[in-house]
Structure formats: C-alpha cells, structure tokens
C-alpha positions in Angstrom: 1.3 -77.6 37.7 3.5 -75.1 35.8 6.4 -76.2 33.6 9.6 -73.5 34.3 12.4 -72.7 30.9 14.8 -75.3 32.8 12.5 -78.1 32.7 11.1 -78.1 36.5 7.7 -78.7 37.1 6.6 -76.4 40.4 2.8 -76.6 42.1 0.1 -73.3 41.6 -1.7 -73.9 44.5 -3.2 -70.4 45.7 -1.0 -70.6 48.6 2.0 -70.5 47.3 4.6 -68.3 47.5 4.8 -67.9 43.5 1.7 -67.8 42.8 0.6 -65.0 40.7 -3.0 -64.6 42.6 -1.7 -64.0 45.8 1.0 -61.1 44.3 -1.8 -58.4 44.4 -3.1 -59.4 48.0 0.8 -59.4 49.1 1.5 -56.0 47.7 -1.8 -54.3 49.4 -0.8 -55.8 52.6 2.8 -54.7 52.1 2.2 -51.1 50.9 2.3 -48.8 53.7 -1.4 -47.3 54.6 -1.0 -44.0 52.8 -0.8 -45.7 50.0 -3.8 -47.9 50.7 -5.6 -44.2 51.3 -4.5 -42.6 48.4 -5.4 -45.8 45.8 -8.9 -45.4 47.4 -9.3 -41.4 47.4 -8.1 -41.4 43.6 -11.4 -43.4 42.7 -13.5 -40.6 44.5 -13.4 -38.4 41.6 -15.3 -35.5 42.7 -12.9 -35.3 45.9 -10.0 -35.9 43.5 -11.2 -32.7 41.7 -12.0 -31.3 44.4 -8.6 -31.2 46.3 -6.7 -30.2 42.9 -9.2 -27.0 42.9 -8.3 -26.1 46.2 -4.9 -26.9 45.9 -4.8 -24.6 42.5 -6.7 -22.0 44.7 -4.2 -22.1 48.3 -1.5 -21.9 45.5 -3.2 -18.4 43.5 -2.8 -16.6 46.9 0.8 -15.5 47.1 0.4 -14.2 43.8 -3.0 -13.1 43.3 -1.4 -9.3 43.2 0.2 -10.6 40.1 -3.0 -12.5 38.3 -5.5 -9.6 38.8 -4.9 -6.7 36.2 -5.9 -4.0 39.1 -5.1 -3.5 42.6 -7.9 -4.0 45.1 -8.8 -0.4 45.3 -8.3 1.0 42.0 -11.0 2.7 41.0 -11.9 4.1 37.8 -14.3 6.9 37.8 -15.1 6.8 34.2 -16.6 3.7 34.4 -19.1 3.1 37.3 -20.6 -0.4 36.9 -19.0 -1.4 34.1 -20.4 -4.7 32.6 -18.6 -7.7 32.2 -15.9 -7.6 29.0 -15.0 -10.5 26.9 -11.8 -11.3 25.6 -11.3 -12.0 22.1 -9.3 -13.9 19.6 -10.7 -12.9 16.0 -11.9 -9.9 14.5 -13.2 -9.9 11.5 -12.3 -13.1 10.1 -8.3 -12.9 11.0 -6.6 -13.8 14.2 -5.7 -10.8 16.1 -4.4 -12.4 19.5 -5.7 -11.4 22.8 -7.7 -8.4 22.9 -10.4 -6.2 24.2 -13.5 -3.9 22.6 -13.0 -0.3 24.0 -16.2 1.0 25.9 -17.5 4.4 26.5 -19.9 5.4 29.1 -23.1 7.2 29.5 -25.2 8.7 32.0 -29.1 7.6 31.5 -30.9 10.7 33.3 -34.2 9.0 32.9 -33.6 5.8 34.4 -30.8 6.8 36.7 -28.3 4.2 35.8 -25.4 3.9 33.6 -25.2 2.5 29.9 -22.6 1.5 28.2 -21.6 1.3 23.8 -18.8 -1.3 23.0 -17.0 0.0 20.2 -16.3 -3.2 18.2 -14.7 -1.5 14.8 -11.3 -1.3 17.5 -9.6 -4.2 18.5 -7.1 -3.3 21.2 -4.7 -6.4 21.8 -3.9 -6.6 25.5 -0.3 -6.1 27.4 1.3 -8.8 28.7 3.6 -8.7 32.1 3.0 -4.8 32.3 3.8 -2.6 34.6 0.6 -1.2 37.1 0.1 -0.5 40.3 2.4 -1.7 43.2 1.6 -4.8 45.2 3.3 -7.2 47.1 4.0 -10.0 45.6 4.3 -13.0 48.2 3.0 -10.4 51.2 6.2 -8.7 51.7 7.6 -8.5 47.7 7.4 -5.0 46.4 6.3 -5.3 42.6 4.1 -3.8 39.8 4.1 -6.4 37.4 1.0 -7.8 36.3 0.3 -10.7 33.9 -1.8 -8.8 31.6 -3.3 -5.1 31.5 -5.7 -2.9 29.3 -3.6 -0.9 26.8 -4.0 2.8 27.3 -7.4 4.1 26.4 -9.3 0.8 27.5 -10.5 -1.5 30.3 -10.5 -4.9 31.2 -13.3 -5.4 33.5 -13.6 -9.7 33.0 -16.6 -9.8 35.4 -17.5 -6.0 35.7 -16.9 -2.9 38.0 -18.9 -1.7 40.9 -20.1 1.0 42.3 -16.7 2.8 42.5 -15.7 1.5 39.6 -13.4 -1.5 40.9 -12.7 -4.3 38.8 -14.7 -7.3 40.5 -12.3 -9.7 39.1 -9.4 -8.6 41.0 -11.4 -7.7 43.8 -12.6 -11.6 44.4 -8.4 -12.5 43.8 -7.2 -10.6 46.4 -10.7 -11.1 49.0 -10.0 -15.0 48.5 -6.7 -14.5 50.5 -8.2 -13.1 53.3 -11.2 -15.4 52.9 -9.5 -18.7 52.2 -6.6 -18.0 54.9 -9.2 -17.2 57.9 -10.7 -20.8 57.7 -6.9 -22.3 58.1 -6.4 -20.0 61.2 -9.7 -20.6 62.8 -9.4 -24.7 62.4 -5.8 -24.1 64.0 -7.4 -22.6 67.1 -10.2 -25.1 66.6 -8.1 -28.2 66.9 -5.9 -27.1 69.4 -9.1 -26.6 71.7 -10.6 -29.4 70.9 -7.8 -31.7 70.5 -6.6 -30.5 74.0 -9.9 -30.4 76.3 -11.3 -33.6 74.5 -8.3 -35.6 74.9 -8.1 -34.7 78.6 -11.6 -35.7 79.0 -11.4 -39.2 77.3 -8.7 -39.9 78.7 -9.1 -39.1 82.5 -12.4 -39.6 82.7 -13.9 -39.2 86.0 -14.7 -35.3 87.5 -12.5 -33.6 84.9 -14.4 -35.5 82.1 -18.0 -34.3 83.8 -16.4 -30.8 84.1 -15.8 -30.5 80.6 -18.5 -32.1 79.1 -20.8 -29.3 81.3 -19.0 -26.9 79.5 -19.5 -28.1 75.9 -22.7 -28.8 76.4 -23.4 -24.8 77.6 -21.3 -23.9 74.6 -23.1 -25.6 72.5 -26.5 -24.5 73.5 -26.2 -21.0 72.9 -27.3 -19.9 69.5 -24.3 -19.4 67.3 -25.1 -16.3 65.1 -26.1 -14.2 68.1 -22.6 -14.8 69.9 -20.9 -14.2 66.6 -22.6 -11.1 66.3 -22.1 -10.2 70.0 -18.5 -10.9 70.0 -17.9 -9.2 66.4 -19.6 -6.4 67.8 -17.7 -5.6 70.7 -14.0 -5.8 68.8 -12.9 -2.0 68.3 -13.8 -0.1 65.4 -10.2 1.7 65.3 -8.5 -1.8 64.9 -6.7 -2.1 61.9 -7.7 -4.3 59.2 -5.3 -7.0 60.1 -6.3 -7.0 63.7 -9.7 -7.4 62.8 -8.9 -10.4 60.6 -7.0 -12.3 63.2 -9.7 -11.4 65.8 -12.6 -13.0 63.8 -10.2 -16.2 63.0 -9.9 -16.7 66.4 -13.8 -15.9 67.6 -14.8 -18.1 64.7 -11.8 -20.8 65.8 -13.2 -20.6 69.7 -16.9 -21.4 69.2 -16.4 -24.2 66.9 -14.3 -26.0 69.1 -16.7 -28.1 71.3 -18.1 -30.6 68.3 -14.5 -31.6 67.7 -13.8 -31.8 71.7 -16.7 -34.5 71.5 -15.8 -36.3 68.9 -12.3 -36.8 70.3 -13.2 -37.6 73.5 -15.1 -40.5 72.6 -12.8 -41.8 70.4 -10.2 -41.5 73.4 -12.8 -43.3 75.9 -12.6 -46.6 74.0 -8.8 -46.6 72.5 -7.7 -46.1 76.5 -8.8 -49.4 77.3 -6.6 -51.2 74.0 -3.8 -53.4 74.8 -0.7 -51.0 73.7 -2.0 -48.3 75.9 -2.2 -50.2 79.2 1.0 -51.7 78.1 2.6 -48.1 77.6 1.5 -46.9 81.1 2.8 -50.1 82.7 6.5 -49.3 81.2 5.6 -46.1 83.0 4.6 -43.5 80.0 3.5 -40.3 81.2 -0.3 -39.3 80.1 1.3 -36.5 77.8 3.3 -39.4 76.0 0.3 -41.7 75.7 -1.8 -39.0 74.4 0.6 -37.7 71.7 2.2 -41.0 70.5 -0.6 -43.7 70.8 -3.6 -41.9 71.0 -3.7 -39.0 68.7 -2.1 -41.3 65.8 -4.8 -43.6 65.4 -7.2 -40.7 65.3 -5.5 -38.6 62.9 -7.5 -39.4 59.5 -10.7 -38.4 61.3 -9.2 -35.4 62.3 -8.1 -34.0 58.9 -11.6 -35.1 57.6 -13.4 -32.9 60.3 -10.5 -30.4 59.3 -11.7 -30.2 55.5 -15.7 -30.4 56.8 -15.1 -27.0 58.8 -12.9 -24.9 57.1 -16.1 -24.0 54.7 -18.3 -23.8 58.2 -15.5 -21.1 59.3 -15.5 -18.9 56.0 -19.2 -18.8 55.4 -19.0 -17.4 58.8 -16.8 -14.6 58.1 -18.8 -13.8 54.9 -21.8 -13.9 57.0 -20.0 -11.4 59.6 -18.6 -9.4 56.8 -22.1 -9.1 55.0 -23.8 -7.8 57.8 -20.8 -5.3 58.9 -19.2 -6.6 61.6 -16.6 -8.7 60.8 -14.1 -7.3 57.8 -14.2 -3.7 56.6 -12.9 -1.4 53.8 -10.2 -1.1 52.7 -9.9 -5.0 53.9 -11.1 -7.0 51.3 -12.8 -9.9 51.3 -15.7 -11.8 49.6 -18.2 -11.1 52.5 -17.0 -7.4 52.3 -17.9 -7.2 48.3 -21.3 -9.2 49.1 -21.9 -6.4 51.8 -21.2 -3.6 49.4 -23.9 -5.8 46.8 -26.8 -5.7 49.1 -28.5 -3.6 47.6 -31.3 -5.8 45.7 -32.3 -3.3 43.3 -28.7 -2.6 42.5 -28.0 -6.2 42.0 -31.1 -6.5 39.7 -30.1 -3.5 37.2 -25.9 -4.3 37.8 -26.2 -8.4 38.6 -22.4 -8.8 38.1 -22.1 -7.0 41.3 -23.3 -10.7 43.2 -20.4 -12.5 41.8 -18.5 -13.0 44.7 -21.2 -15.2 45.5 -19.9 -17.8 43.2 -16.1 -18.6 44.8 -17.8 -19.1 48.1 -20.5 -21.9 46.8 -17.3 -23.1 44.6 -14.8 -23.4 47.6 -17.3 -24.8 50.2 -18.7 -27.4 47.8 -15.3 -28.4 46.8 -14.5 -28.9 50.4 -17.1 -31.1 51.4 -16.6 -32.9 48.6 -12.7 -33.2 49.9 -13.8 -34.0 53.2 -16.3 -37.0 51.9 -13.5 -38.1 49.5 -11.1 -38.1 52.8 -13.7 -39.9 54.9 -14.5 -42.5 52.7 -10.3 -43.5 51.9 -9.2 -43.3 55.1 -10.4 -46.8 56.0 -8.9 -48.6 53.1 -9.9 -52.0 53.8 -13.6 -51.6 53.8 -14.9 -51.4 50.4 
C-alpha cells in the first residue's frame, strides 16, 4: 500500500494500472516498432558507427568536387609520384596555421625512380575556398571553388601522386561517387528482380513456382566471375563512360538477383497460408494487392538487411571488373580504375601510396556488413 498527498491509501500490486513497474512494459508495447528497432540497433555500436560512416560518406558525394583540392585529371608533370605530404600547424616553435613544406623533385638515373627533398626552412600556409579548376558541384553546378588549395609554388598531395602526377586524394573523392553510387543501382535492379519473380513464385506456387526455381537454380550454377567477365566483355568499347557505368550496374544488378528471389519466395510460401491473407482474398483482393500490402510489409526488414549485405558484394565487383579492365575506364574514375592503374607490383613496392584506394573499399564494405548485422539483429526487437 502507498499513501497519496490527500491522505488516500491506493494498492501496488504489479497489476495495476499505476504501478510504476508496469510503466516501462506499457511504453515498449505502446511505442510503434521503429522505435523498438531503433532502441535495439543503438546498442549495436559497431553498426551504429557504421551507418554514421556511410551516411557521412553518401553525403561527401555531391560535393566531393569541392573537398578534393584537384580535379580528377589534373596532372602535374613536375611531380610524378609524389609522396604523401603532411599538413602542419607549428614551425619552429610558433603557430603558423595550416600549411604545407614545398617539395622539389629529382630524377634518380641510377635507380630509375624519382626522389624527392622537402624544403622545411618554408612554411607555406594553405588557401582556403580558392579558386581551381571547374567542377560540378551537385552533378550539374558549374563551380571552381575548392575548400582548400596549395598556394602558388607548392603542392598538396595528402596521400601522394601517381604515375601522371594525379593527386590520389582527390582521385579516391571523386572514384567513391561512381563506386558508392553503382552498388545503389545494382541492388535497385536486384530487388526489383528478385522481389518480383520470388514473390510470384511463393505465392502461386504450382508450375510457375517449378518454372522459376529451374531458372535460379541454372543461374546460380554458373560461375560468377566468368559471366561477369563475359558480359563486361562484350559491352562496346566506344561507349561512353557513363554508359559503361550504368551497364555494369545493371549486369552486376541481374546476376545477383536469384539469392534474393529465394529468400523471398520462401518467406511468401509460409505467410500465404496466415489468417489476414486468406481473409484478404475472401473480401476478393487481387494477388497484386495481397502481394504489395500484406505480404511485402511483413518482409520488409529482411529486405533492407539483404540490401546493406549486397551493396559491398556489388562494388567489390565493379572494382574487380575495373581492375582487370573491363568494367570502368579512363577518364571514368573509380577506385577499381586507380587499383588497375596500381598493378604494377614493383611500382607499388618503390611508390606504395599508389595502393591506397585499397583502403575506402575494405573501409566501406566492412562498414556495411557491420550495418547489415546491426540491421539484422534490431529488426526483431522482442528477442533479446
């Protein structure tokens, strides 16, 4: 018993209405299930991070023009790979602000490779919101402000140049557009695939269900990197860099397709016998209607956790195209195109900035299976 200001006694018991140990119970029944999902993901701290590194990254692209202090192109002939510059704060015991060492190149005749000396008695602060090259800012933007530049007489090579003296750095901003944005358009064509021929399976059963499930399983069978290459191969090599793109997104989109048909369809074999769908088709629902409004929502969450698990899947396989020359090409850039220009082994071991673009593709593709295992684990939110 609990004694209230006015003098009333009132009963704890645990099943009352006031009592204060059923109020969190109440409210996790209450809150909607997106909620629910979101209290669990938040304790899955490497998916947490994860997604907020991703969403950092989807965010960079529209103004990666503007982050990188060179276009992607932009070659400076004076400096051939150039090794990786720091940026410093202090010189000499005083605060100086931003700046950079300038570096002046040599040619080694008799080991056939370039050297650089750092001159470090010349602090040269760097220029903020400069004006360089044009780019488009947003795709379709026309600018040439940058967020920082060299000043005149310098460089500011943050991970190196290559072989044509390209800043790296900008290089791997402007390749993660095309390499980020090709695993969104192949899971599009993905999902709409396998969404459509494994819900039409599941749910008719019968001959069409056989019929498609021969064709998966052929799909399926044939060994993947062949018929990536084969495909790759026969797209024409006058096509324009944005052709091409699209045209990988879609091969990589249309063999990728049958694991998420699968998966779907046996999901739909056991919800078509639950009580709301017989009840929809008796109030005369059309299969379309069943499909999209009863079916599909209770097998959304697995759907955008097999989304997250192969987007990395799709852009290792256009850096794997890219490497070995049939997917991307120059001018196109993208992280499989800079690993293809960096296969040269002895190169990478005299110049080993020039395997850099190595490291966003670990970074993205771990982050997004850590996503995806962060996603799969909340989207039940009453076990555990």
């Amino acid at each position: 018993m609990k004694k209230l200001p006015d003098g009333r006694w009132v009963d704890e018991a645990p099943w009352s209405d006031d009592a204060d140990l059923s109020a969190p119970e109440r409210s996790d029944m209450d809150a909607p299930n997106w909620v629910l999902v979101w209290r669990k993901f938040k304790r899955h701290k490497l998916g947490l991070i994860s997604g907020i590194f991703l969403l950092l990254s989807y965010l960079m692209l529209p103004v990666a023009g503007f982050i990188a202090p060179y276009t992607p192109n932009q070659r400076s002939a004076d400096y051939l790979y150039a090794p990786p510059q720091s940026i410093n704060l202090w010189h000499e015991g005083s605060f100086v602000g931003p700046y950079v060492y300038p570096t002046t190149a040599t040619a080694d005749l008799q080991n056939f490779r370039w050297t650089y000396q750092t001159d470090t008695s010349r602090p040269m602060p760097l220029q903020f919101f400069c004006e360089g090259n044009q780019y488009n800012l947003f795709g379709f933007i026309p600018s040439d402000t940058h967020l920082f530049c060299a000043p005149d007489g310098a460089t500011v090579f943050l991970w190196g140049s290559d072989r044509l003296g390209r800043d790296v750095f900008s290089r791997i901003l402007y390749g993660a557009q095309l390499s980020l944005t090709v695993g969104l358009i192949g899971i599009t064509v993905s999902f709409a695939l396998g969404i459509f021929f494994g819900s039409i399976a599941g749910y008719f059963g019968g001959k069409t269900d056989w019929f498609i499930n021969r064709m998966i399983e052929i799909l399926r069978s044939l060994p993947e990197l062949p018929l990536w290459l084969a495909l790759s191969a026969a797209v024409p090599s006058n096509w324009g860099p944005v052709s091409v793109f699209f045209i990988i997104s879609i091969i990589l989109g249309i063999l990728d397709w049958p694991g998420l048909a699968r998966a779907v369809r046996s999901k739909f074999l056991s919800l078509r016998e639950e009580e709301y769908v017989r009840a929809a088709e008796m109030m005369g629902a059309k299969p379309g209607r069943v499909i999209r409004r009863h079916l599909l929502p209770n097998f959304m969450s697995h759907l955008i956790a097999s989304a997250t698990l192969s987007i990395p899947a799709m852009i290792l396989g256009e850096t794997a195209l890219s490497f070995l020359g049939l997917g991307l090409r120059a001018p196109a850039v993208s992280w499989g195109v800079m690993l293809n220009d960096a296969q040269n082994l002895a190169s990478i071991e005299i110049y080993p900035w020039t395997a850099i673009p190595m490291l966003p593709i670990i970074f993205v593709v771990l982050a997004f299976n850590f996503l995806g295992d962060g996603l799969r684990a909340s989207l039940d939110p009453y076990k555990g």
